[in-house]
N, CA, C and O atoms as a GROMACS GRO file, in nm:
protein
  424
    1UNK      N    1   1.441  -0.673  -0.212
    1UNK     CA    2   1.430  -0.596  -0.334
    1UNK      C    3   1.521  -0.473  -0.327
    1UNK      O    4   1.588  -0.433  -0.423
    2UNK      N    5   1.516  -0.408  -0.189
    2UNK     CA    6   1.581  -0.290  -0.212
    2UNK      C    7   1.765  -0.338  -0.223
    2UNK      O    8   1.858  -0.274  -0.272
    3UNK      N    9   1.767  -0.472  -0.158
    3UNK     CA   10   1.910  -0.469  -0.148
    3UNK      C   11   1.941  -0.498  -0.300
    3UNK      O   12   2.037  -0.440  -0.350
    4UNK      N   13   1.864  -0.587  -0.378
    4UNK     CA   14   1.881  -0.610  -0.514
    4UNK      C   15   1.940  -0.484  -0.550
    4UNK      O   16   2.061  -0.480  -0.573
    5UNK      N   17   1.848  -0.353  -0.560
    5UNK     CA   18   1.832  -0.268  -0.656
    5UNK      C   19   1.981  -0.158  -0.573
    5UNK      O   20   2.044  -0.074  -0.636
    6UNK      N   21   1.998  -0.186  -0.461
    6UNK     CA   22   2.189  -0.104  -0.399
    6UNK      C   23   2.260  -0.170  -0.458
    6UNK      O   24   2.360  -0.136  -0.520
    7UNK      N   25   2.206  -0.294  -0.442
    7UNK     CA   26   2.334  -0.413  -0.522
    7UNK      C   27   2.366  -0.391  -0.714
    7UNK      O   28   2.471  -0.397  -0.778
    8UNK      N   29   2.203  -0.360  -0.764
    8UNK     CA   30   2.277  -0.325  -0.892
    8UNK      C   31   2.303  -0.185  -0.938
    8UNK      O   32   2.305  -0.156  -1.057
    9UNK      N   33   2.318  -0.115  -0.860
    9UNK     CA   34   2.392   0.058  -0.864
    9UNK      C   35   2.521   0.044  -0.826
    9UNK      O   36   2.610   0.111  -0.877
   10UNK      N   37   2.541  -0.042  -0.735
   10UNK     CA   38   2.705  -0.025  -0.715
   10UNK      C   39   2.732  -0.087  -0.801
   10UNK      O   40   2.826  -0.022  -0.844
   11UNK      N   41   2.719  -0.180  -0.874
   11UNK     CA   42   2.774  -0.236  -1.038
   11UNK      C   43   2.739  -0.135  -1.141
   11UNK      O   44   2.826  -0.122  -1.227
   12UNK      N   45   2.659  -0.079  -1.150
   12UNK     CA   46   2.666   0.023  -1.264
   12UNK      C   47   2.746   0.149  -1.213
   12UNK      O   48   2.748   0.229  -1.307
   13UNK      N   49   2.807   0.196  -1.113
   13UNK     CA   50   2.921   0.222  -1.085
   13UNK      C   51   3.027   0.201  -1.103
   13UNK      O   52   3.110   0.284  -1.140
   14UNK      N   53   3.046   0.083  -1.080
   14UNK     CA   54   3.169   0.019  -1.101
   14UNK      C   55   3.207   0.041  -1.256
   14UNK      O   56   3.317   0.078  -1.298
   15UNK      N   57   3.096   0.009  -1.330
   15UNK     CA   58   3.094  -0.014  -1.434
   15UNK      C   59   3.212   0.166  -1.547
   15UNK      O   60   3.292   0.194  -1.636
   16UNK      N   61   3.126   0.217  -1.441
   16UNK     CA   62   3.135   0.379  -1.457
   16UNK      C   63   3.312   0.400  -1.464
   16UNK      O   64   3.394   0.448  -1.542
   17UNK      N   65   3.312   0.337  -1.343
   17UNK     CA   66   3.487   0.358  -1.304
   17UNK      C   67   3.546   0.290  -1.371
   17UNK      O   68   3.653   0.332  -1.416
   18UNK      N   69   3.495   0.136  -1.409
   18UNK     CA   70   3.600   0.033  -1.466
   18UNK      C   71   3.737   0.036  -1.434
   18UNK      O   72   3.782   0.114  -1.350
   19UNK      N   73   3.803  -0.045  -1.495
   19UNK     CA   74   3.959  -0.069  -1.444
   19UNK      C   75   4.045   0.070  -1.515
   19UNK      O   76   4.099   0.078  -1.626
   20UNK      N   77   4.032   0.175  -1.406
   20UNK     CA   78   4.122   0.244  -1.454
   20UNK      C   79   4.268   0.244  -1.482
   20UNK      O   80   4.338   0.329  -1.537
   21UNK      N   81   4.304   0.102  -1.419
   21UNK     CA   82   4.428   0.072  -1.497
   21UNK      C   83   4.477   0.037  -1.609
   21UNK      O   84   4.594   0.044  -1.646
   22UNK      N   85   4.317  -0.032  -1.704
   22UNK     CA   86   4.347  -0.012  -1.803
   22UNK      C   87   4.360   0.047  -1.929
   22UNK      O   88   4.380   0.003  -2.042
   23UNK      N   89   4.336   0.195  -1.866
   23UNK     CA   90   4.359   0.292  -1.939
   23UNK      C   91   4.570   0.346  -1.944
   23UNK      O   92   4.615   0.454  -1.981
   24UNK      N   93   4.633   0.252  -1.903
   24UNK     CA   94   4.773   0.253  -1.895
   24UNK      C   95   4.818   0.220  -2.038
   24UNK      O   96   4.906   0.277  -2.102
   25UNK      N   97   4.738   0.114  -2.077
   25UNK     CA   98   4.763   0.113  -2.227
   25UNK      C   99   4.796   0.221  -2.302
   25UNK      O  100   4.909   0.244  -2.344
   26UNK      N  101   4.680   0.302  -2.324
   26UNK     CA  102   4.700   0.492  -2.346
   26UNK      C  103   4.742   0.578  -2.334
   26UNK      O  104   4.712   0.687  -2.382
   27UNK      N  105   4.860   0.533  -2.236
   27UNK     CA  106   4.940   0.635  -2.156
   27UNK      C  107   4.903   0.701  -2.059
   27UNK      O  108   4.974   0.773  -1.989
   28UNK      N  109   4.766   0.675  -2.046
   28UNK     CA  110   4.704   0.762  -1.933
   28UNK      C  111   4.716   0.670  -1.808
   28UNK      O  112   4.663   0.558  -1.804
   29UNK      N  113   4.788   0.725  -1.705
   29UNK     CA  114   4.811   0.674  -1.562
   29UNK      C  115   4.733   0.715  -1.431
   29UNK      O  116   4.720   0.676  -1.316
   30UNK      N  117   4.674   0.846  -1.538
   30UNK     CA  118   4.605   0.912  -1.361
   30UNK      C  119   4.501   0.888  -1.338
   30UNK      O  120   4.421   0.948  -1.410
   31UNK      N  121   4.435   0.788  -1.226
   31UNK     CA  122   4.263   0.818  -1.180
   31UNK      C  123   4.195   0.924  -1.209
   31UNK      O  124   4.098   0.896  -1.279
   32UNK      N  125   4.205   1.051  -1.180
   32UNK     CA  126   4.125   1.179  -1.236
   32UNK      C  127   4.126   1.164  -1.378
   32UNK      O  128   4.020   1.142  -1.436
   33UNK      N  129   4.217   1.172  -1.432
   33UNK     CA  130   4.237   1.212  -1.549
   33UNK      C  131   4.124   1.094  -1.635
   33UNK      O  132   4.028   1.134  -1.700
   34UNK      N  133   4.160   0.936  -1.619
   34UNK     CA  134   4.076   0.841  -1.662
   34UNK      C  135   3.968   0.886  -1.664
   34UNK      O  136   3.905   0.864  -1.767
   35UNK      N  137   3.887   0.986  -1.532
   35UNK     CA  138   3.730   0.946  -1.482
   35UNK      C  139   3.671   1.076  -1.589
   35UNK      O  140   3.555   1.093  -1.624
   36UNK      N  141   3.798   1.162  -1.629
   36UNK     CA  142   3.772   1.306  -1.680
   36UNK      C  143   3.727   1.303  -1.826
   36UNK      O  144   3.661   1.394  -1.877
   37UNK      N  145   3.769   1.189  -1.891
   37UNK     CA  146   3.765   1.089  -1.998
   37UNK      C  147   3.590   1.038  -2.000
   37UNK      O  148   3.498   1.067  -2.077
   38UNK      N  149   3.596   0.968  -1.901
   38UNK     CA  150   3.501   0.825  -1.908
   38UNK      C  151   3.356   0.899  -1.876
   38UNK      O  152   3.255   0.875  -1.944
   39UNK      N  153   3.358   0.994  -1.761
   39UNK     CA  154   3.239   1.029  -1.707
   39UNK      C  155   3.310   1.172  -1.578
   39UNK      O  156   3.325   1.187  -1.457
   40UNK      N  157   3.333   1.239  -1.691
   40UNK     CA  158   3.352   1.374  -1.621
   40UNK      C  159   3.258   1.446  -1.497
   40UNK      O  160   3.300   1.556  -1.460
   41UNK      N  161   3.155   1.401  -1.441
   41UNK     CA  162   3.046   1.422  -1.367
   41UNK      C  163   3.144   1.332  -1.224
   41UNK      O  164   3.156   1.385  -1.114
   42UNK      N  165   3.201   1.203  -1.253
   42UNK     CA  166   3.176   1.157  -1.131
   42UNK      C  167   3.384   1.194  -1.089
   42UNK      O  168   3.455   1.171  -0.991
   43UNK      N  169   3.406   1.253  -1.214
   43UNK     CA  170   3.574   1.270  -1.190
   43UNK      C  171   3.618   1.335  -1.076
   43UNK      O  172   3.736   1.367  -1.061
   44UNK      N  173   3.533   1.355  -0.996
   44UNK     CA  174   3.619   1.494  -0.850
   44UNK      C  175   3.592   1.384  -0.786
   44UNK      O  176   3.590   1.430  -0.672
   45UNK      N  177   3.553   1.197  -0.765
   45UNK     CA  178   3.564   1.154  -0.685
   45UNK      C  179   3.655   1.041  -0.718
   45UNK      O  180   3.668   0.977  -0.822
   46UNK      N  181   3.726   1.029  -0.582
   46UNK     CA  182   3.799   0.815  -0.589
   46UNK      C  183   3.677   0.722  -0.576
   46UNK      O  184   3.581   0.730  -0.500
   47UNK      N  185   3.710   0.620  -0.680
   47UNK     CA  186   3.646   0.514  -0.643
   47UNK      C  187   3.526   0.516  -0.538
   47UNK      O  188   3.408   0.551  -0.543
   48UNK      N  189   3.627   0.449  -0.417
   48UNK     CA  190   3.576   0.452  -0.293
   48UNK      C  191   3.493   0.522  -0.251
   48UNK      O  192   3.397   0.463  -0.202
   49UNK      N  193   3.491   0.659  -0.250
   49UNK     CA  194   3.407   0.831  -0.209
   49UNK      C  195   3.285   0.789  -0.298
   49UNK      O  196   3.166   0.783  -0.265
   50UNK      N  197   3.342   0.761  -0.419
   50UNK     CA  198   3.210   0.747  -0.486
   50UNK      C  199   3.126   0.675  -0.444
   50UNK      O  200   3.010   0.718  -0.450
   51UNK      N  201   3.145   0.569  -0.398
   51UNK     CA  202   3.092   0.450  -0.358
   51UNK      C  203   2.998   0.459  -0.220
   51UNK      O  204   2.899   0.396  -0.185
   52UNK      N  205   3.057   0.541  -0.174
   52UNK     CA  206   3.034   0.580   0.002
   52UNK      C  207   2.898   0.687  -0.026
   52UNK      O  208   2.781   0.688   0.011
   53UNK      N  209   2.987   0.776  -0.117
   53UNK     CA  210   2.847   0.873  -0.151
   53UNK      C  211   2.686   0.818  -0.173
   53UNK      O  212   2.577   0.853  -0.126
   54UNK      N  213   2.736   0.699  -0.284
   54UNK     CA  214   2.626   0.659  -0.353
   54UNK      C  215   2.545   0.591  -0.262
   54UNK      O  216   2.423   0.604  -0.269
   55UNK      N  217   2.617   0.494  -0.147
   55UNK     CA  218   2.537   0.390  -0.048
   55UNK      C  219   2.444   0.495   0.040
   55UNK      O  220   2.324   0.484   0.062
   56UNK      N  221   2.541   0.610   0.090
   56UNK     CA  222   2.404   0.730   0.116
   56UNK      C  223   2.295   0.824   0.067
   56UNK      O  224   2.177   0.844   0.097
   57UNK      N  225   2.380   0.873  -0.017
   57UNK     CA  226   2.225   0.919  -0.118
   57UNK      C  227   2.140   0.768  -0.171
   57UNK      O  228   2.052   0.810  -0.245
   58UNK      N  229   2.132   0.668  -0.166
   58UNK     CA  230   2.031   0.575  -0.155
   58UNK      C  231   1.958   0.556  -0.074
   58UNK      O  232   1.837   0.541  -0.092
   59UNK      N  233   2.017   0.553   0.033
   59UNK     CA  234   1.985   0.561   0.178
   59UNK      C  235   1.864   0.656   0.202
   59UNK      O  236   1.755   0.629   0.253
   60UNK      N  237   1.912   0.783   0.148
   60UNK     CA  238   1.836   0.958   0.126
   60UNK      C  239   1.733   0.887   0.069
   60UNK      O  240   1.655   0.851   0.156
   61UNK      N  241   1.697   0.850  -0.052
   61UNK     CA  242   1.650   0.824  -0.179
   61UNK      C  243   1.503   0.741  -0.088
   61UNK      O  244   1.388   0.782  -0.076
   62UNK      N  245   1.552   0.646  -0.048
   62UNK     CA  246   1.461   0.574  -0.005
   62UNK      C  247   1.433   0.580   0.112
   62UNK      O  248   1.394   0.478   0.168
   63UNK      N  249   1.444   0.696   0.178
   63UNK     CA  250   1.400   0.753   0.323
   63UNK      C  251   1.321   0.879   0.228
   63UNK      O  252   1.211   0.882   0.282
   64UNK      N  253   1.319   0.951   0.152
   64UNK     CA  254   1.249   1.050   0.088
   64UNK      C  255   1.344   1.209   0.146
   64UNK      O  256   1.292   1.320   0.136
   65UNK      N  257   1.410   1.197   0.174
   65UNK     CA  258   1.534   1.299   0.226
   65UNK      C  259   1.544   1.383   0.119
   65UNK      O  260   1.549   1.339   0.004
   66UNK      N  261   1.548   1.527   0.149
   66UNK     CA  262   1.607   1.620   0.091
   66UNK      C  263   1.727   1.609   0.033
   66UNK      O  264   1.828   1.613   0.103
   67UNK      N  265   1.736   1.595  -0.090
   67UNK     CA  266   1.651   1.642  -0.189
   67UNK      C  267   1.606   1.588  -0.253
   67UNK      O  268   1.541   1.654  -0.334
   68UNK      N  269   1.599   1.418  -0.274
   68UNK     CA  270   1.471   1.364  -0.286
   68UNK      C  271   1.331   1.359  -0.289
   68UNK      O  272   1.258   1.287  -0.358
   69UNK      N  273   1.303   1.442  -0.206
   69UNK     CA  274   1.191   1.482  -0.204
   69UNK      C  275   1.079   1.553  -0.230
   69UNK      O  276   0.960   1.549  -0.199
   70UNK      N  277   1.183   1.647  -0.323
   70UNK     CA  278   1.083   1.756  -0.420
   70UNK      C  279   1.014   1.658  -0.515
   70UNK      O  280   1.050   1.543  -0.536
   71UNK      N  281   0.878   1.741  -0.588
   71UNK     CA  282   0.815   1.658  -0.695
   71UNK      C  283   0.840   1.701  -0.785
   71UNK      O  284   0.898   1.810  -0.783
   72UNK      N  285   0.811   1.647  -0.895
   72UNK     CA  286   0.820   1.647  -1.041
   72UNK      C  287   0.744   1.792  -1.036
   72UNK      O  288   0.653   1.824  -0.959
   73UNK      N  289   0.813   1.881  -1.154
   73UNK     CA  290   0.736   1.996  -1.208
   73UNK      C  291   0.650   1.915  -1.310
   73UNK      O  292   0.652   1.796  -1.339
   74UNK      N  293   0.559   2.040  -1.362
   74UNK     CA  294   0.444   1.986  -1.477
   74UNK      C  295   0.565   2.019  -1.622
   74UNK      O  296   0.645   2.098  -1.672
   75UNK      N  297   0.506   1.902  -1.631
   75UNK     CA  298   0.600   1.875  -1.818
   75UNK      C  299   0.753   1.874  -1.801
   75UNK      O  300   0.831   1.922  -1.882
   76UNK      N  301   0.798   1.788  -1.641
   76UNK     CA  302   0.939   1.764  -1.628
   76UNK      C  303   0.892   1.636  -1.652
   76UNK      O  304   0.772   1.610  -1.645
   77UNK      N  305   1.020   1.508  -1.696
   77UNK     CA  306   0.981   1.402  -1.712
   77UNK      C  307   1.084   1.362  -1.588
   77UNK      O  308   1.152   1.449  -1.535
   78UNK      N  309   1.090   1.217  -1.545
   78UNK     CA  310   1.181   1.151  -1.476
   78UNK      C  311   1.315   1.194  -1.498
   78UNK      O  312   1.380   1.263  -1.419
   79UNK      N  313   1.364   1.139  -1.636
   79UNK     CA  314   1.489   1.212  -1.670
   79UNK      C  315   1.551   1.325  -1.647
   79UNK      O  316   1.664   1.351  -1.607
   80UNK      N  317   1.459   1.389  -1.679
   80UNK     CA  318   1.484   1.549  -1.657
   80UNK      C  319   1.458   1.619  -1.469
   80UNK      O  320   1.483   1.719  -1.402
   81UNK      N  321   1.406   1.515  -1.459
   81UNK     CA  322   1.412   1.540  -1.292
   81UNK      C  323   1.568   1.493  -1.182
   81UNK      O  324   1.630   1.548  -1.091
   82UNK      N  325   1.576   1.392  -1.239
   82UNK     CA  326   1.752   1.294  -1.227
   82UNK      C  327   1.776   1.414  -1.246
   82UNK      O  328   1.747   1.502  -1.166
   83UNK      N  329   1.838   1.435  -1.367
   83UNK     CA  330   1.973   1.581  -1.421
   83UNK      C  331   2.005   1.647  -1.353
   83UNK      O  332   2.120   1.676  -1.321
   84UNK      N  333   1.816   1.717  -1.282
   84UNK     CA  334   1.864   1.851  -1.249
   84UNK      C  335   1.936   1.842  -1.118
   84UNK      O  336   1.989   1.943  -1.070
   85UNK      N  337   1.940   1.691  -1.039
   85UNK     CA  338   1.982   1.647  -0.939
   85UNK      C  339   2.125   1.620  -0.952
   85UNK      O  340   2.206   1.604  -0.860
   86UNK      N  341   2.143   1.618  -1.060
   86UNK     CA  342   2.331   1.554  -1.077
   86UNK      C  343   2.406   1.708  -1.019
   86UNK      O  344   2.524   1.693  -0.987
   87UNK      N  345   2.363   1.820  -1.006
   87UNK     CA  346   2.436   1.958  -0.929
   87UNK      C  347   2.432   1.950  -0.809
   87UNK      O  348   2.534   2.001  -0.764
   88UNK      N  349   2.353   1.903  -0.711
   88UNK     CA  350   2.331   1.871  -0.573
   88UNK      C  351   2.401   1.759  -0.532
   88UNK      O  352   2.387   1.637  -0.546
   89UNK      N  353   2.498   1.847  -0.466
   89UNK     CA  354   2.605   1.742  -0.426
   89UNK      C  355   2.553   1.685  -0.276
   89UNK      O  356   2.631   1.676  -0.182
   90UNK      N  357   2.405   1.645  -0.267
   90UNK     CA  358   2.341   1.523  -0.178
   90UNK      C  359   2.359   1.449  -0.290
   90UNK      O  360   2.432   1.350  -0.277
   91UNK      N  361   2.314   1.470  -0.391
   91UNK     CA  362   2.245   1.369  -0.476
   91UNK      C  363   2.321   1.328  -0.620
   91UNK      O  364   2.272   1.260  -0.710
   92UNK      N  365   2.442   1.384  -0.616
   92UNK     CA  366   2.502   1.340  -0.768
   92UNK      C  367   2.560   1.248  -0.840
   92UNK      O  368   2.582   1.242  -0.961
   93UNK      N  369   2.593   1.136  -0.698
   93UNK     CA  370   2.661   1.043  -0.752
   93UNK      C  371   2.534   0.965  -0.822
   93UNK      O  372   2.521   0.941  -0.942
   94UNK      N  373   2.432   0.926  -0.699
   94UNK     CA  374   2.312   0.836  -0.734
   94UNK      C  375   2.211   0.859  -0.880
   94UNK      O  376   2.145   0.780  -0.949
   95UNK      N  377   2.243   1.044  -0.888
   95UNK     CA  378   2.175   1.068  -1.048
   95UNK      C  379   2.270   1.047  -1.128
   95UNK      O  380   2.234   0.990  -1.231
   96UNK      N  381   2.378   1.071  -1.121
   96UNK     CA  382   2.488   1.000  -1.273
   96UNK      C  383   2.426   0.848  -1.259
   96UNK      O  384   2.347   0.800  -1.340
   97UNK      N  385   2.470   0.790  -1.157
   97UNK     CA  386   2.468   0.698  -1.201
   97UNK      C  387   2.301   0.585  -1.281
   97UNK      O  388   2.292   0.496  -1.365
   98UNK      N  389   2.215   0.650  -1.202
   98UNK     CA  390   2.055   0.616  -1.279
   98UNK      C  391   2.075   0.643  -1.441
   98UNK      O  392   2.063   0.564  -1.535
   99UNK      N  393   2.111   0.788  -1.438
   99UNK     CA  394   2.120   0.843  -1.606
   99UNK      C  395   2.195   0.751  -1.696
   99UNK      O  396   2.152   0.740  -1.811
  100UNK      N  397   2.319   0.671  -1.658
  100UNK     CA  398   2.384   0.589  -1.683
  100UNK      C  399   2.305   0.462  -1.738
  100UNK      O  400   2.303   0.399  -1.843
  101UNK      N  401   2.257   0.456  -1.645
  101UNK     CA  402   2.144   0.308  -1.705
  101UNK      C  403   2.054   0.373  -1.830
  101UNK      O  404   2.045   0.282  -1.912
  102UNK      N  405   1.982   0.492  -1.880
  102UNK     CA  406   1.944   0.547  -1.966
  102UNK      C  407   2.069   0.539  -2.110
  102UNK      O  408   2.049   0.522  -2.230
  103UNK      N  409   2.195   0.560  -2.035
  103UNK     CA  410   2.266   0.594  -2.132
  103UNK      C  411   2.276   0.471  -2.263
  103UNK      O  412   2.233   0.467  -2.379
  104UNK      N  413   2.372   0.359  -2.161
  104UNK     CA  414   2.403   0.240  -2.158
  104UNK      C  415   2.298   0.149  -2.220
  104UNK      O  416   2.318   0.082  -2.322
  105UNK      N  417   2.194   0.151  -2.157
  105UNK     CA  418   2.130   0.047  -2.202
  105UNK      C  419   1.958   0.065  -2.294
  105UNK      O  420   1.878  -0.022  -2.330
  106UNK      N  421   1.956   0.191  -2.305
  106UNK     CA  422   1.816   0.265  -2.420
  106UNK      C  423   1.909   0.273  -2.490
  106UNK      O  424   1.897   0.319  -2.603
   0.00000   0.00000   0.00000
């Protein structure tokens, strides 16, 4: 189950990055520049970094690791608990990318 659920974050990643080559159509050639476009949150990383990040803050996630491990305030919801995690650079790739599934698919 857990590998299911690494397995479908690095696709909604991917998803995130998509083929930044085909943003060449547009004239736009640069990786940053694409990600600055698409999902400005995950743009200070390559691909790859991102990717690396994300397999560890999962890792965090499901070991209960700081900063994972704080609880919910009263009258924070889930969502709003993600967010405040997308600034904690333990934890930002893995909250873009959850929020993403909110985005995308609600």
């Amino acid at each position: 189950m857990v590998e299911r659920a690494g397995l479908g974050l690095q696709r909604i990643l991917k998803h995130e990055y998509g083929d930044i080559y085909e943003a060449a159509r547009s004239g736009v050639t640069d990786p940053v520049t694409v990600m600055k476009l698409r999902n400005p949150a995950l743009s200070k990383y390559m691909p790859y970094d991102a990717l690396q990040r994300l397999r560890q803050q999962f890792k965090s996630y499901l070991n209960a690791e700081d900063p994972f491990n704080c609880k919910l305030r009263s009258k924070q919801s889930t969502l709003q608990w993600w967010a405040t995690l997308e600034s904690d650079e333990f934890a930002d790739v893995l909250a873009v990318s959850l929020q993403s599934i909110e985005y995308y698919y609600y």
